[in-house]
N, C-alpha and C positions, 0 to 999 in steps of 0.2 A: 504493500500500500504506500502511495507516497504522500510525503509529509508537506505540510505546508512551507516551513521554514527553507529547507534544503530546494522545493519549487522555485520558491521568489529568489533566490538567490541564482539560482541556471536562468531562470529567467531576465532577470539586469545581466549577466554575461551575452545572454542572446541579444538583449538589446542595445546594450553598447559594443560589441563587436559586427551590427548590421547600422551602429550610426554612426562608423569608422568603414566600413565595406560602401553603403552607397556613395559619398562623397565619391574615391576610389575610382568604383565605376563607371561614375558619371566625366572624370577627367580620363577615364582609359575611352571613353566615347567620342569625348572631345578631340583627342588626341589622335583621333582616324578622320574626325574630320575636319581635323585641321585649323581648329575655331581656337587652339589652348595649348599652341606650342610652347614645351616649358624654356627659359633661355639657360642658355650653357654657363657652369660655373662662372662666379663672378672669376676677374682676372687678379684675386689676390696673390698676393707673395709668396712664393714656394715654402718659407717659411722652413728650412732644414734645421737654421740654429731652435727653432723653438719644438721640432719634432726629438730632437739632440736632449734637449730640458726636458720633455714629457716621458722621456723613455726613461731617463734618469730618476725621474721622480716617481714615475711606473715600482722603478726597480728597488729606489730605498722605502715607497710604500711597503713592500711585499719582503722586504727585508726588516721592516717595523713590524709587520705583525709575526712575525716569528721573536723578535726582540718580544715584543709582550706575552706572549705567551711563553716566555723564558721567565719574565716574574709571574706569570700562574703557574707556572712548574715550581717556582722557589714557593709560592702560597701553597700549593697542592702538597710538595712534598716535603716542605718546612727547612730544608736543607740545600747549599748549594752541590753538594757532594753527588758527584755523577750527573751532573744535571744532564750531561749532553748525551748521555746512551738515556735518559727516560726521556728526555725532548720527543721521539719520536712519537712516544706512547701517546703524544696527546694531539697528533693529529694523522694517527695512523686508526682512522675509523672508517666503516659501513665499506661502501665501496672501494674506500684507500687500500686496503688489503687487499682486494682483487685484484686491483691493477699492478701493486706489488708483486705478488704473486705471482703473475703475468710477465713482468719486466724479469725476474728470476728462471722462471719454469719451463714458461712458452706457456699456448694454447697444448690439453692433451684429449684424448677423448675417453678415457676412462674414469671412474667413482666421480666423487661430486663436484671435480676440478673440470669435467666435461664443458660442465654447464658454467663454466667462462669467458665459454664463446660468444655469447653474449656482450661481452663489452667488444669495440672499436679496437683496432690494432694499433695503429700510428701511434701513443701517447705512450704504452708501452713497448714499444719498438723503438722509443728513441731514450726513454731511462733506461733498460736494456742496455742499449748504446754506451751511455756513459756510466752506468752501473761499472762496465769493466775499467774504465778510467778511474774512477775513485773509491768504487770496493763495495758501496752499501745503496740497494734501491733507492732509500726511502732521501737520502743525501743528491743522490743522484735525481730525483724528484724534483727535490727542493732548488736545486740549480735552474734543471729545465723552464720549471713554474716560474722563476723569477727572473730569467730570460725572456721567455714569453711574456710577462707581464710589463717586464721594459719593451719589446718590441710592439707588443698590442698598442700599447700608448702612447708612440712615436706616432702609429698610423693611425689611430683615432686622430689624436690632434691633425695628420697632413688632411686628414679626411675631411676633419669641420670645419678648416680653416679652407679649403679650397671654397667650399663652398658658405662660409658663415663669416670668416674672420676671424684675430687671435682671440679677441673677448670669448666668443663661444668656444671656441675649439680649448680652451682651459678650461674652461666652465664642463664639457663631457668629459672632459678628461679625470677632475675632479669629482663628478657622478659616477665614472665606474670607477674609479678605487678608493670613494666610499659607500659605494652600495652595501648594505648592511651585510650579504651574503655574497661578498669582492675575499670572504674567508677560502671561500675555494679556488682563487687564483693562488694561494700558496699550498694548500691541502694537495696534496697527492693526488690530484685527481686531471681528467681531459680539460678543465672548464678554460686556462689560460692557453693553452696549444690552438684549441677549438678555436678561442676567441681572436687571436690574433691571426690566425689562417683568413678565416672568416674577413676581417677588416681589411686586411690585405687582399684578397678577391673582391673586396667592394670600391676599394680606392683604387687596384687595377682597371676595372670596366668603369669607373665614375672618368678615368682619361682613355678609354678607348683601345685600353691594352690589351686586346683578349689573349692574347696567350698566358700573359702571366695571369689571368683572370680565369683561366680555365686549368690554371696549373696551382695557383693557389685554391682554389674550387674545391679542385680534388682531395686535395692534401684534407682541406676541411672536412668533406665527405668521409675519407679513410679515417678520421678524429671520432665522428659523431654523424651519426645518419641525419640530423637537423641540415649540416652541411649541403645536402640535398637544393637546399632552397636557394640557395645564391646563382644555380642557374636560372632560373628566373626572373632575379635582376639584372644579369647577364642579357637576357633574349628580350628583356623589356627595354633594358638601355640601348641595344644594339639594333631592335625596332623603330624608337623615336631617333634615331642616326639618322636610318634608314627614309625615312618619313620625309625628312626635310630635305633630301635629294628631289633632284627636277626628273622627272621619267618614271614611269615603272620600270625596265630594265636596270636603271643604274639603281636602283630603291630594293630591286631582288637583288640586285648583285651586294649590297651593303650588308644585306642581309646573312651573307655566306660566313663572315668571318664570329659575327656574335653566336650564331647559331650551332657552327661548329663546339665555339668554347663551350656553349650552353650543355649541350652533349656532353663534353671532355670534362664536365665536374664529376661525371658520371663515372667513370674511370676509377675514382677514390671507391666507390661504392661496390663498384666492379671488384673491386682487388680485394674486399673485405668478402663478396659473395665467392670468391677464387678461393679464401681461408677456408670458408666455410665445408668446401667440397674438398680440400687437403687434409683436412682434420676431421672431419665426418663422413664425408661421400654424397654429402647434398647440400646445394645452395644456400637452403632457407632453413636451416636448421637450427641459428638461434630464433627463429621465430618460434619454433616447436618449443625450446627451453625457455622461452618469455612465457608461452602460453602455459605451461605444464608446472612451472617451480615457482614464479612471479606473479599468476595469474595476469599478464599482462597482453593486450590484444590493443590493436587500434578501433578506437571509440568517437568521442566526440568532446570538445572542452563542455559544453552544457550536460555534460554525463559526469565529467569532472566534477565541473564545479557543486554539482547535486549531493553526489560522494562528498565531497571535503566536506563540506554541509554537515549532510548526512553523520560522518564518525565524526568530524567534532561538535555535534551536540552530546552524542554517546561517551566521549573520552573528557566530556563540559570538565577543567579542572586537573586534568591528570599532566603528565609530562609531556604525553604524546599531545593534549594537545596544543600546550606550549609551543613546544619546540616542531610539531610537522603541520597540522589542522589548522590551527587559527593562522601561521605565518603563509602558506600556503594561498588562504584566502585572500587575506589584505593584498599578498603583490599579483594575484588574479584579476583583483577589480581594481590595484592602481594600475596596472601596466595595459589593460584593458582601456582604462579611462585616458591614459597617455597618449593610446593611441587613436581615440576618436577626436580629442580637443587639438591635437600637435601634427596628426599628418599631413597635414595642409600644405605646413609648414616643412615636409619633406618631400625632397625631388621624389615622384610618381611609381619610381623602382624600389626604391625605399621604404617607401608607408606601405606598399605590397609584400613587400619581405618581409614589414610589420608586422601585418595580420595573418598571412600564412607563417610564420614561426609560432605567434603563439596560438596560435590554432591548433597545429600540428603538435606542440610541444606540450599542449594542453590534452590533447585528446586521447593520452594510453588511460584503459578501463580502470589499471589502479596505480593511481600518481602520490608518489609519497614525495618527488623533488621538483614539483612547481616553480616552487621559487629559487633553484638553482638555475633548474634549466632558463628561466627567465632572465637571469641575472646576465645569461652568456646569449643575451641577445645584441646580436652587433650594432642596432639603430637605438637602443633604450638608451643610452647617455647621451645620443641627439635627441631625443623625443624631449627629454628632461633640459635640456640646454635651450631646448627652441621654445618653450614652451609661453612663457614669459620674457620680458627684458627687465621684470623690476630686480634693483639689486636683494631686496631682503627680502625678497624670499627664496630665492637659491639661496641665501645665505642662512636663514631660518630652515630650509632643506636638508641643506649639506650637514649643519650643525646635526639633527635629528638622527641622520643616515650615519654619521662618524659614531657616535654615539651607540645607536642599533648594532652598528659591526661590531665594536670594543664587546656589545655584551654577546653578539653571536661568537 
């Protein structure tokens, strides 16, 4: 029987996710006939010295929250003695161990390690990697993470600054590395690989690069099956190119190179379906162990959102739902609501890549990382930077979100 509460709540998802869709559609209508050509990046500064400062600051963020969780290790375990072999213990949870595990072991297909096929290869193919350079995964991790999290934020900034200026492009830059749950850019986990592939494939096709657009694509794909969706800012960007040619032959012909790349993200996904048949003997085989161990299948975010509802009214109070149900909710309907009020204000390929990520990323039948997965959305620290120009309340934001992290 269904409940009223957990209703109206699927319900405001339904409805602010179709008043961020029509806008959308009504500018991809536009945009065939020609009535809403959007203009090409404004001609700002290449801006290297300031992507130079953003990566830095990328990298001593994610170098500070390992610093602080060095005094909740001296709190937790009242001692500085040993701190650095139980440092790990405290951010070696849920997922972190698999991919560890991963990075050591490999993919196998026997007892309960089978069913690890399930995660993306690339994130632990590359701590792997440097695992034999320095001896221990989870070190080896920590490096990667905070690589990736200086390069994510070199190219966020080239990204918003091409098209916004320095003001904005500091301003996203400061929204992801303090989004409350910016904790899984140093956790052991795909979220900072993902993230910076991802940015990198969007500022490739935002200048018309498709090969590194389709090479970064993939790379994201081979990360996280999310990665999927940046061909379609690829084939949308690569369309309106196309669009503003004189002719239809030379408008098909423009159309040959985005299209291709759009394809070639596919390649990342390919090569994880390729494990999948090396290691089991059929393609889709973590589909079977999503469905069978996870109870996990593709569903719908309004099935979602109904669920989160649903078990936290039943967990009202408990830890679970502290810590997975209530937090889950709030970045559903903030990032929801982000994206009906703010994509206006995002070039056409972008506010598409909005709503189909968190659509997609909303829609497995049983979601317990919402709000991670949301967190490692490449457009939410534009959506949040564009959103307004007043100074305070980014600043009343940011203050809120620093805050929220320290206690995630």
């Amino acid at each position: 029987m269904l409940k009223p509460l957990p209703v109206a709540f699927a319900a405001l998802t339904v409805l602010l996710m179709a008043a961020s869709l029509m806008p959308m559609l009504w500018r991809l209508v536009r945009m065939f006939r020609g009535l809403n050509e959007e203009a090409p990046a404004p001609p700002h500064a290449a801006g290297l010295r300031g992507s130079l400062l953003a990566a830095c600051v990328g990298l001593g963020a994610c170098l500070a929250l390992y610093g602080f969780s060095l005094l909740a290790a001296r709190w937790q375990f009242g001692t500085w003695g040993d701190i650095w072999q139980r440092l790990p213990s405290l951010w070696i949870q849920w997922d972190a161990r698999h991919y560890l595990a991963l990075a050591e072991n490999w993919y196998v297909n026997t007892g309960n390690e089978r069913l690890m096929l399930v995660f993306f290869p690339l994130f632990p193919l590359l701590v792997r990697g440097l695992r034999l350079l320095i001896g221990d995964a989870f070190w080896a991790a920590a490096l990667l993470n905070c690589l990736c999290t200086a390069c994510g934020c070199g190219v966020l900034y080239a990204l918003a600054r091409r098209r916004y200026g320095a003001r904005l492009a500091r301003l996203a830059v400061a929204y992801l590395l303090l989004n409350p749950f910016a904790v899984f850019l140093a956790a052991p986990y795909s979220e900072a690989l993902f993230l910076a592939l991802t940015l990198a494939a969007l500022l490739a096709s935002d200048h018309g690069r498709w090969g590194w657009a389709a090479l970064f694509g993939a790379l994201s794909a081979a990360t996280r099956m999310l990665g999927l969706v940046v061909c379609g800012v690829i084939a949308l960007q690569g369309l309106q190119r196309a669009l503003k040619a004189p002719g239809w032959w030379r408008r098909l012909l423009r159309c040959g190179p985005p299209a291709l790349a759009a394809l070639g993200v596919g390649v990342g996904f390919g090569a994880y379906l390729l494990l999948n048949v090396l290691v089991s003997g059929k393609p889709f085989t973590f589909l079977e162990y999503q469905r069978t161990n996870w109870s996990q299948e593709f569903g719908s975010f309004w099935r979602t959102a109904y669920t989160t509802v649903d078990y936290g009214l039943r967990f009202l109070g408990s830890e679970d739902f502290v810590g997975t149900w209530l937090p889950q909710a709030i970045s559903m309907v903030a990032v929801m609501t982000l994206i009906a009020l703010a994509q206006r204000r995002l070039p056409l390929a972008w506010a598409a890549y909005s709503w189909a990520y968190a659509a997609i990323a909303l829609a497995p039948t049983w979601l317990l990382s919402g709000q991670r997965y949301l967190m490692a959305m490449a457009t939410l620290p534009l959506l949040q930077a564009v959103l307004t120009r007043k100074t305070w309340v980014h600043t009343v934001s940011l203050a809120a979100q620093g805050v929220l992290l320290l206690l995630c």
